[in-house]
C-alpha positions as CSV (number, residue, x, y, z in Angstrom):
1,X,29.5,-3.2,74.8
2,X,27.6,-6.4,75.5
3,X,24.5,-6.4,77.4
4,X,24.0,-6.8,81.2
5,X,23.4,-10.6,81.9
6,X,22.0,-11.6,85.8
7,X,23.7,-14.6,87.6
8,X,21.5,-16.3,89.6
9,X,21.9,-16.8,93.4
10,X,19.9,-18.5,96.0
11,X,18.3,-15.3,96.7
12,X,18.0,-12.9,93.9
13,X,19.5,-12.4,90.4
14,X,22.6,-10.0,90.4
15,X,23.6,-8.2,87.4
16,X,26.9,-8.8,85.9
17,X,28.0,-7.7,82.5
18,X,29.5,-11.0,79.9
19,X,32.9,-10.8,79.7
20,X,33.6,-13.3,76.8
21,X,31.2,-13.6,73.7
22,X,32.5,-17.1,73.9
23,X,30.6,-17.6,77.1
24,X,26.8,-19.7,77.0
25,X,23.6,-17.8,78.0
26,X,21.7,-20.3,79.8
27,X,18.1,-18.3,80.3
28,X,16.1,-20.2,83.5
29,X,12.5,-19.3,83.0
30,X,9.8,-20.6,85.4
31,X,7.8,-20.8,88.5
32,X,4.3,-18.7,89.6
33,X,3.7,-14.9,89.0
34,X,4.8,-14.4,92.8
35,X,8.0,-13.7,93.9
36,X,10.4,-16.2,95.9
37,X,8.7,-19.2,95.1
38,X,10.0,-22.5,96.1
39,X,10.1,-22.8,92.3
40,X,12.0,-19.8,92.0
41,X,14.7,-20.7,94.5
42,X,15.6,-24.4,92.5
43,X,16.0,-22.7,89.3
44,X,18.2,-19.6,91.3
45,X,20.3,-22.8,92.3
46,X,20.1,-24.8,89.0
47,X,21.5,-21.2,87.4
48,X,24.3,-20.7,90.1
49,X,25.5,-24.0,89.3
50,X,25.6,-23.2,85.4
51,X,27.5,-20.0,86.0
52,X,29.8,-21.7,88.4
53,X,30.5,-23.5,85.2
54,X,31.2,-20.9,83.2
55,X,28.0,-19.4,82.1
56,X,26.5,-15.9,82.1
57,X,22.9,-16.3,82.8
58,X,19.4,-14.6,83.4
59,X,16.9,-15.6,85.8
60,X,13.5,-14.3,84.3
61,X,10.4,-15.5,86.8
62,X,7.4,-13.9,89.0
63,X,6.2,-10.6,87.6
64,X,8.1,-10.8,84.1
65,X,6.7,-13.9,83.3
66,X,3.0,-12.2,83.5
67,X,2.8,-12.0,79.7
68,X,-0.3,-11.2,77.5
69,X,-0.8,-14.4,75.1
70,X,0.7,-13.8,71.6
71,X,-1.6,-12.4,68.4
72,X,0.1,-12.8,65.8
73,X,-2.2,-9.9,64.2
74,X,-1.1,-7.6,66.6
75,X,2.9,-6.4,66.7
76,X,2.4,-4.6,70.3
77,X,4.8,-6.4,72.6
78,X,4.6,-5.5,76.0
79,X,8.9,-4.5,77.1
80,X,8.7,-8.1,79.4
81,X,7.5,-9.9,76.7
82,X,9.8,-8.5,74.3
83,X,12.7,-9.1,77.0
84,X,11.4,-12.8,77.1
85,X,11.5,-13.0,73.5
86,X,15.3,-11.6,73.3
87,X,17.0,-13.2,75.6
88,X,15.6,-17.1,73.9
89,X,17.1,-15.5,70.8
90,X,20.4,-14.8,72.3
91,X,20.5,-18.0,74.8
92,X,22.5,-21.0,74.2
93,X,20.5,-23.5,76.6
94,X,17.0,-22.6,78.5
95,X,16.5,-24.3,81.9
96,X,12.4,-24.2,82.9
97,X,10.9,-24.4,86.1
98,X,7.2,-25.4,86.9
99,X,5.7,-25.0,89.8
100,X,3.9,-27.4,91.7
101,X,-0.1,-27.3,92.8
102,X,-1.4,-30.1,94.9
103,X,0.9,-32.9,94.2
104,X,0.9,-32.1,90.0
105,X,3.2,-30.0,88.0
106,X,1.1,-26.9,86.3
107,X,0.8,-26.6,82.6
């Protein structure tokens, strides 16, 4: 059975389950560890409009995207960075979303 995929709204992700393998992942990935950022909510919209398209997709932002830095020495994977790492193996196109901090965009 194929995995659960989320399709974004303006509000918050709700899961669906792919119905075609023929269908694109487009993962959106982005915005500040916080919840319902103004980041958040463009890359919710970006996603609608890809699965309005015809794409499953997955909104991953705010808590999940709180990820240790890689060492390569080390195989531990926390499960959201392990999520992370899965869903860019299985995604056909990647949408990214960068906050804004006093008039710049955040590295």
């Amino acid at each position: 059975m194929p995995a659960p995929t989320a399709t974004a709204s303006t509000t918050a992700p709700v899961m669906t389950r792919n119905t075609s393998p023929h269908r694109p992942l487009i993962v959106g990935v982005g915005g500040p560890p916080r919840e319902r950022s103004t980041s958040e909510k463009a890359l919710a919209v970006s996603l609608h409009a890809a699965a309005a398209a015809g794409a499953d997709t997955l909104l991953i932002t705010g808590p999940e995207l709180d990820l240790p830095m890689y060492n390569l020495s080390d195989p531990h994977r926390t499960p959201a960075a392990r999520h992370l790492v899965e869903a860019f193996r299985r995604r056909n196109g990647i949408i990214i979303a960068s906050p804004a901090y006093h008039g710049s965009i955040s590295g």
